[in-house]
LUMDOBA-389834 format. One record per residue (C-alpha): x negated, y, z negated; residue number from 1. Coordinates in steps of 0.001 Angstrom, whole numbers. Layout:
LUMDOBA-389834
+---------+---------+---------+-----+
|       x |       y |       z |   k |
+---------+---------+---------+-----+
|       X |       Y |       Z | NUM |
...
+---------+---------+---------+-----+
//
This chain:
LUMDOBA-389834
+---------+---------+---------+-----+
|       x |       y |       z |   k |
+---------+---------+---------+-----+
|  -57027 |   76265 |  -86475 |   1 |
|  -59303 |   75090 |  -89005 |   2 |
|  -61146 |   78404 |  -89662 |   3 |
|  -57347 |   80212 |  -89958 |   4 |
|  -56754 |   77812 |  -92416 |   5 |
|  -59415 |   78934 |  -94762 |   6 |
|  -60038 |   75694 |  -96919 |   7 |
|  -63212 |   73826 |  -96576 |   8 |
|  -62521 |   70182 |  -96023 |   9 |
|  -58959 |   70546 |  -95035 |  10 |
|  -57485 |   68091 |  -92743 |  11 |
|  -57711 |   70152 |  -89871 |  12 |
|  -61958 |   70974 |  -90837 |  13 |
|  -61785 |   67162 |  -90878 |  14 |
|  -59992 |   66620 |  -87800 |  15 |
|  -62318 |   69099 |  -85607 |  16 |
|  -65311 |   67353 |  -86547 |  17 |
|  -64651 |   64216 |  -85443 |  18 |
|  -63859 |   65472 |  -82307 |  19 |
|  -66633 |   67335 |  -82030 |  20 |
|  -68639 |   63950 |  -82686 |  21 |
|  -67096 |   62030 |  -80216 |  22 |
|  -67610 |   65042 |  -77492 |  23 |
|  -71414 |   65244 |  -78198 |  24 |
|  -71659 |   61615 |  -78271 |  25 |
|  -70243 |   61024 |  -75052 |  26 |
|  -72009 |   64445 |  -73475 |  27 |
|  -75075 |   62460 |  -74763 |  28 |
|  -74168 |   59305 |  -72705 |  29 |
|  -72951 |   61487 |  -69551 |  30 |
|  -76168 |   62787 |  -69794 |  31 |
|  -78275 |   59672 |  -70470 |  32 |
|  -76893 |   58053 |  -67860 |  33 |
|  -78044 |   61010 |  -65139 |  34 |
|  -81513 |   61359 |  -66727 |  35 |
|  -81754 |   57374 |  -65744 |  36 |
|  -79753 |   57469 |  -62819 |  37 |
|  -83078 |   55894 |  -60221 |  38 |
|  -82544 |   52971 |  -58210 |  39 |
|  -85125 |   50841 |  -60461 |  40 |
|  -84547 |   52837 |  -63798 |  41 |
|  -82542 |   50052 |  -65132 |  42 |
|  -85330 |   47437 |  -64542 |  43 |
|  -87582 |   46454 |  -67232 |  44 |
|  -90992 |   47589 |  -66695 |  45 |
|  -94776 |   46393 |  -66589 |  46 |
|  -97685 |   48955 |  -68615 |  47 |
| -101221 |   48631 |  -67901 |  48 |
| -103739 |   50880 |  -70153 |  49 |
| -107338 |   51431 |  -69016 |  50 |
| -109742 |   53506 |  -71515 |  51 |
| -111573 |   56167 |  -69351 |  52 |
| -115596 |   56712 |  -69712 |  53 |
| -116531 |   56606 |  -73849 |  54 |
| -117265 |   53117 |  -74544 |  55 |
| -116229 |   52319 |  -77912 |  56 |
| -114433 |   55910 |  -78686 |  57 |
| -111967 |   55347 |  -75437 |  58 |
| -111821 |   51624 |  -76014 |  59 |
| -110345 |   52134 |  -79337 |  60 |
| -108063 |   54820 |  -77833 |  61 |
| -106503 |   52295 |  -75552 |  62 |
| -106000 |   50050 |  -78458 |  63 |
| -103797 |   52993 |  -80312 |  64 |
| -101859 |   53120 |  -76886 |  65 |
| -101302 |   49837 |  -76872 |  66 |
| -100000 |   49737 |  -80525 |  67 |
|  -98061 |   52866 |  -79705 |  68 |
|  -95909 |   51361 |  -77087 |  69 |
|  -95675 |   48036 |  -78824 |  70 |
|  -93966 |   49589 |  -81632 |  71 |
|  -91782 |   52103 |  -79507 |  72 |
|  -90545 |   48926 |  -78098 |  73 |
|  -89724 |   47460 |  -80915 |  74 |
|  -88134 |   50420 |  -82306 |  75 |
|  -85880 |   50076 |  -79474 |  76 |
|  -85429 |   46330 |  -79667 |  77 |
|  -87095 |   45222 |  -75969 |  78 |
|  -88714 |   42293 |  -76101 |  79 |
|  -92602 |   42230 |  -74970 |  80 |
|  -95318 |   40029 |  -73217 |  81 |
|  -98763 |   40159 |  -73375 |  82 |
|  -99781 |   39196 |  -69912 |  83 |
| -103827 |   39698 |  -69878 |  84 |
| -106177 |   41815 |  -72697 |  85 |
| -109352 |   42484 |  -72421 |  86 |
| -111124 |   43257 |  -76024 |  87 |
| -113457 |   45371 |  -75845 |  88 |
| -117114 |   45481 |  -77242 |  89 |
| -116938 |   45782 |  -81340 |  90 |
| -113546 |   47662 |  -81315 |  91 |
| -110872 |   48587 |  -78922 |  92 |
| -109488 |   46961 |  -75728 |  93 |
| -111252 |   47404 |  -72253 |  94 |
| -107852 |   47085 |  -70166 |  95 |
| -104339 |   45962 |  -71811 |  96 |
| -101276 |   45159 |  -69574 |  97 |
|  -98180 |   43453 |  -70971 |  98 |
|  -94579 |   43692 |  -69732 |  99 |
|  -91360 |   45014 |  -71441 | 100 |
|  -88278 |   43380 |  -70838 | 101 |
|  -84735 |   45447 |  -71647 | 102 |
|  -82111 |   47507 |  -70128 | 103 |
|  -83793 |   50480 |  -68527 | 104 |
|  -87363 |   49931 |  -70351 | 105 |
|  -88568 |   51477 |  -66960 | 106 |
|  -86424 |   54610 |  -66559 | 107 |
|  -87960 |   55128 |  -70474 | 108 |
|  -91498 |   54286 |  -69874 | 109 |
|  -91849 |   56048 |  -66411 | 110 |
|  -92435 |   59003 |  -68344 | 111 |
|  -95462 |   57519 |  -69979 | 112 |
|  -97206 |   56944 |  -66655 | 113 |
| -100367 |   59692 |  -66869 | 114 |
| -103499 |   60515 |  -68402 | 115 |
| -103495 |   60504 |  -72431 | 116 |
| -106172 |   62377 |  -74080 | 117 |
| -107379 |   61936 |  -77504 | 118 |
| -109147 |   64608 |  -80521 | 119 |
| -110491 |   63659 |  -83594 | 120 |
| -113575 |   62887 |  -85605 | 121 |
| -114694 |   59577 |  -84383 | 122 |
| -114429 |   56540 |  -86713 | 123 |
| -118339 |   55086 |  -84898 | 124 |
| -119685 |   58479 |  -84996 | 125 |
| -122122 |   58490 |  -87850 | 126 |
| -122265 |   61865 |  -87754 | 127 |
| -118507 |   62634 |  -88244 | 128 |
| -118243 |   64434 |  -84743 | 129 |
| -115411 |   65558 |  -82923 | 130 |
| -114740 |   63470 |  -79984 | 131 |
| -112181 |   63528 |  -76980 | 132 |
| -111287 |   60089 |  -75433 | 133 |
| -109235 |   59871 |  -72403 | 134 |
| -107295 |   57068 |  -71263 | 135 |
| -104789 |   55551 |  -67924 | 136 |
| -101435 |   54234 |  -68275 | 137 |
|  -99810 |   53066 |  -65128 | 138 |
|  -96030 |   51502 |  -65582 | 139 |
|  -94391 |   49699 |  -62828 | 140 |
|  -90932 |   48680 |  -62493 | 141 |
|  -90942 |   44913 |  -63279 | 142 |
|  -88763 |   43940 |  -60308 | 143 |
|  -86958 |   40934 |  -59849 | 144 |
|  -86454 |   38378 |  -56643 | 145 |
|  -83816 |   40576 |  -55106 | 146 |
|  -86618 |   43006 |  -53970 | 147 |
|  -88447 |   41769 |  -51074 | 148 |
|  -92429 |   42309 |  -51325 | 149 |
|  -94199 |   40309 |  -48532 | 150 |
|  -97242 |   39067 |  -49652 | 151 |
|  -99317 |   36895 |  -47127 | 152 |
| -101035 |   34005 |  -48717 | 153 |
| -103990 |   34485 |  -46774 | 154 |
| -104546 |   38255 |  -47748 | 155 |
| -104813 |   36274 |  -51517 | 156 |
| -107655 |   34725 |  -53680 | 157 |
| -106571 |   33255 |  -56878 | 158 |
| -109237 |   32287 |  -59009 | 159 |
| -109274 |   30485 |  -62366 | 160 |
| -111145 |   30935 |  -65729 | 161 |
| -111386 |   30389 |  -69257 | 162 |
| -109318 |   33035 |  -71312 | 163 |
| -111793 |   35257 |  -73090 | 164 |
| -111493 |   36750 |  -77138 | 165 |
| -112594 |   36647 |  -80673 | 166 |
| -110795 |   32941 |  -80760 | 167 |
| -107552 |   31503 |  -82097 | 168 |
| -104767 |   29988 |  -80692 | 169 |
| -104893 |   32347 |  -77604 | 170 |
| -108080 |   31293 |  -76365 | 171 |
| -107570 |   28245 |  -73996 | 172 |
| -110284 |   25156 |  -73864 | 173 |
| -109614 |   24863 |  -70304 | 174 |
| -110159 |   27442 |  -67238 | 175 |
| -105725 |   28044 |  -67552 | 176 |
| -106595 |   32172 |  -67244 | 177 |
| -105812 |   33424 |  -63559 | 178 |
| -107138 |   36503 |  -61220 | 179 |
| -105716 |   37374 |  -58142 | 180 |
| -107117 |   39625 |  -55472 | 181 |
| -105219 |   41309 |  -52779 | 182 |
| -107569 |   42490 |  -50030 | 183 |
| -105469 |   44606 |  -47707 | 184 |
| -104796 |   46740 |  -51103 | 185 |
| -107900 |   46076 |  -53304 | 186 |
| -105498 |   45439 |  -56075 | 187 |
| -106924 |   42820 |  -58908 | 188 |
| -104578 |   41408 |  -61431 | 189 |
| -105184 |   38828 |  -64425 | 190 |
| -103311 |   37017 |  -66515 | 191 |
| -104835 |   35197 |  -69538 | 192 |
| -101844 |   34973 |  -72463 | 193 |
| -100529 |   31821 |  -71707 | 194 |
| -102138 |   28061 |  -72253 | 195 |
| -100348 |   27162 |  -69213 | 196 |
| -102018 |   28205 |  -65987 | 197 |
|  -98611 |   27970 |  -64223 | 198 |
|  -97223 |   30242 |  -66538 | 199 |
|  -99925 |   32485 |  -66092 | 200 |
|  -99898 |   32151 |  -62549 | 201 |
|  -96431 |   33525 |  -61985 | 202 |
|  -97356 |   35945 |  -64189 | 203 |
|  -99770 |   37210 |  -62186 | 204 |
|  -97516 |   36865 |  -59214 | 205 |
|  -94580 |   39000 |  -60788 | 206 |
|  -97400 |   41822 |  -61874 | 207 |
|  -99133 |   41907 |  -58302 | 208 |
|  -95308 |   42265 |  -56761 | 209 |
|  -94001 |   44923 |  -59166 | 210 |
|  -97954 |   47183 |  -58470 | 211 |
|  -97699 |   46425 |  -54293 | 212 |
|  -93812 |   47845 |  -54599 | 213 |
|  -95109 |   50622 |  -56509 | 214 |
|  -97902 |   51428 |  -53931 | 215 |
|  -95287 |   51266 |  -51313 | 216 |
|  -92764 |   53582 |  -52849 | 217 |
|  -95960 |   56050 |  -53914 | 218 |
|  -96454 |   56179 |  -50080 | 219 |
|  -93325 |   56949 |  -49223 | 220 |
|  -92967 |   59627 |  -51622 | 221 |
|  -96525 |   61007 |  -50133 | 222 |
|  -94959 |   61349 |  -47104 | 223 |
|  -92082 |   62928 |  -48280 | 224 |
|  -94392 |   65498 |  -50081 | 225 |
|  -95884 |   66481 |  -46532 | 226 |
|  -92436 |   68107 |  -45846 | 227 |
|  -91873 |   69928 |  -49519 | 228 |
|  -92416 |   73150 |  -49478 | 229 |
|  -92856 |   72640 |  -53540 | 230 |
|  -95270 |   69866 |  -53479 | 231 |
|  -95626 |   68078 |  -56636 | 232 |
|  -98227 |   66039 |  -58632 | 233 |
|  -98642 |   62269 |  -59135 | 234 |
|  -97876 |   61800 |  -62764 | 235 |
| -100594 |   59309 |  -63369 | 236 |
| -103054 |   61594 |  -61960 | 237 |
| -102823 |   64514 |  -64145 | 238 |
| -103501 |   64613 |  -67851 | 239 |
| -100183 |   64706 |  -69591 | 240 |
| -100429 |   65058 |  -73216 | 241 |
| -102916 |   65524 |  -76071 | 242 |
| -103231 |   63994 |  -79428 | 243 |
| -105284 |   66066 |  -81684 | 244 |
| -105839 |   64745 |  -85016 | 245 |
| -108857 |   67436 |  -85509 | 246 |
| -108815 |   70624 |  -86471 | 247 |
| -105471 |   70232 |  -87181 | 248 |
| -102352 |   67810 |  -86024 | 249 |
| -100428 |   68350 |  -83071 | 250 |
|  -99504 |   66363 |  -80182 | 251 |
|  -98165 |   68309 |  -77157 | 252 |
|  -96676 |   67329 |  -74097 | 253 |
|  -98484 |   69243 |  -71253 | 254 |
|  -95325 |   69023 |  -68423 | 255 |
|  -92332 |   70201 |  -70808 | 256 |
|  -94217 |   72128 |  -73828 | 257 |
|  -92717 |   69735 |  -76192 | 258 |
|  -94835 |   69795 |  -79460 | 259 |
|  -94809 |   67517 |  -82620 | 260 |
|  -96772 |   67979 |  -85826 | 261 |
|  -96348 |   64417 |  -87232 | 262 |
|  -99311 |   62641 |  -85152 | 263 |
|  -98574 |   59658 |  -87233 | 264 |
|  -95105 |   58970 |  -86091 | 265 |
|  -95873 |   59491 |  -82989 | 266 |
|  -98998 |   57345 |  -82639 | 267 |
|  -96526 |   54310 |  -84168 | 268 |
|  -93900 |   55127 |  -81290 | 269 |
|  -91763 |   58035 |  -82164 | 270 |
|  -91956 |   59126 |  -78692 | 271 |
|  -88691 |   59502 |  -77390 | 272 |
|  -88553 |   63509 |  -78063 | 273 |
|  -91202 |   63588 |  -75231 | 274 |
|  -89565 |   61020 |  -72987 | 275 |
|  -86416 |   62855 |  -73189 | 276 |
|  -87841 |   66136 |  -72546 | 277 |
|  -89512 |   64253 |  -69367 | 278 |
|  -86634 |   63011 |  -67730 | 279 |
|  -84112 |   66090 |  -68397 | 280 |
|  -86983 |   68415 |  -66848 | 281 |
|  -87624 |   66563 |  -63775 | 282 |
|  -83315 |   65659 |  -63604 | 283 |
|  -83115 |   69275 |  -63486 | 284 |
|  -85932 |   70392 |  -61789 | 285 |
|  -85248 |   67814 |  -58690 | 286 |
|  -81619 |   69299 |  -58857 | 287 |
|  -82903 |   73397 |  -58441 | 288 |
|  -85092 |   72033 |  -55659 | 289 |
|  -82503 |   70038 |  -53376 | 290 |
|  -81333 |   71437 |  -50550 | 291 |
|  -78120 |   73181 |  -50205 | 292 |
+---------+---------+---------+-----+
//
């Protein structure tokens, strides 16, 4: 009706696109709402980055990770918590795990969960040679009392320390900084933020639940794989996406092909092209594989 018209910005040109606004808005939402449709996608979610072999150059590369997330999640307005950080040598962090707390921070993040590899001329490298730096980043749904984990006290040793850094007011004077090892899985977690060693005691706790759930659900879904005909990989055990700040700038997703030239906006969180991309390619790939 608008076109027969014939007069840009008529009332009926008008008309027509709000509509159309409102009917991609709420396609959006329809759509947001399937891509995040997992039982735990609406938790918040736990990150832990680990630099691979590199020393300095990978250290440093966990260190932009770290900032890179940070800042997505303030771009999105989730709160955050440093649970435990581990500086490393001169520059960079040796391990980094914090927690994000917000309305489906882990149906977001889950895409993140992978190997990230780095290109570029190294900053320590006197001779201004290329380097690639790899690093881990696990994310775990940060699950709350409702989900029963069973953890036996005796399969547990909790031991104390003195929080470790350059100084400041997050280094403690007292041994407040806790570790906990859980032998039947070999899983070590610390917690170091706090002052309080209660407070970092149940921090502890909440990140040993939320990476024993995950080890049970990564079971179950290994056992499930036995029976696909279409087996598919781990996400956190492939490499996932490249940052290459040398030759030239490009940072492409490996899984969907999505590519994006501005390395700096994406290394201070603009990430949620690749996220998206993520979850509408395994939404529709998990669809073309279910059985009729």
């Amino acid at each position: 009706m608008a076109e027969e018209e014939g007069v840009e910005g008529s009332e009926a040109e008008r008309e027509t696109e709000s509509v159309l606004a409102a009917a991609r808005a709420e396609i959006e939402k329809q759509e947001l709402q399937q891509m995040l449709g997992g039982e735990y996608d609406r938790l918040g979610a736990i990150v832990s980055i680990h630099p691979g072999a590199g020393g300095t150059e990978a250290q440093d590369w966990a260190d932009m990770l770290l900032r890179l997330y940070l800042r997505w999640a303030e771009r999105r307005g989730y709160a955050t918590d440093i649970a435990d950080l581990q500086p490393g040598e001169g520059a960079g962090v040796k391990s980094a795990t914090f927690e994000v707390d917000g309305e489906y921070a882990y149906g977001y993040l889950k895409a993140e969960a992978g190997i990230h590899r780095l290109v570029r001329i190294s900053p320590f490298d006197a001779n201004a040679r290329r380097h690639t730096s790899f690093a881990s980043v696990f994310v775990f749904p940060a699950i709350d009392d409702k989900v029963e984990v069973i953890i036996n006290p005796a399969d547990l040793r909790i031991d104390t320390f003195r929080a470790s850094g350059a100084g400041g007011q997050h280094v403690n004077k007292t041994d407040s900084a806790v570790r906990m090892t859980h032998f039947p899985s070999g899983i070590v977690v610390s917690c170091q933020n706090e002052r309080s060693q209660h407070k970092n005691r149940a921090m502890a706790m909440k990140i040993l639940r939320a990476r024993l759930f995950e080890l049970e659900q990564r079971k179950k879904r290994e056992e499930l794989e036995k029976f696909s005909k279409d087996k598919k990989e781990i996400a956190w055990g492939s490499q996932i996406r490249s940052y290459v700040l040398h030759p030239y700038q490009l940072v492409k997703d490996h899984r969907t092909g999505v590519e994006i030239g501005n390395t700096g906006a994406v290394l201070d969180g603009a990430i949620d092209d690749f996220i998206e991309a993520y979850l509408m390619g395994v939404r529709k790939g998990d669809a073309a594989s279910a059985p009729e």
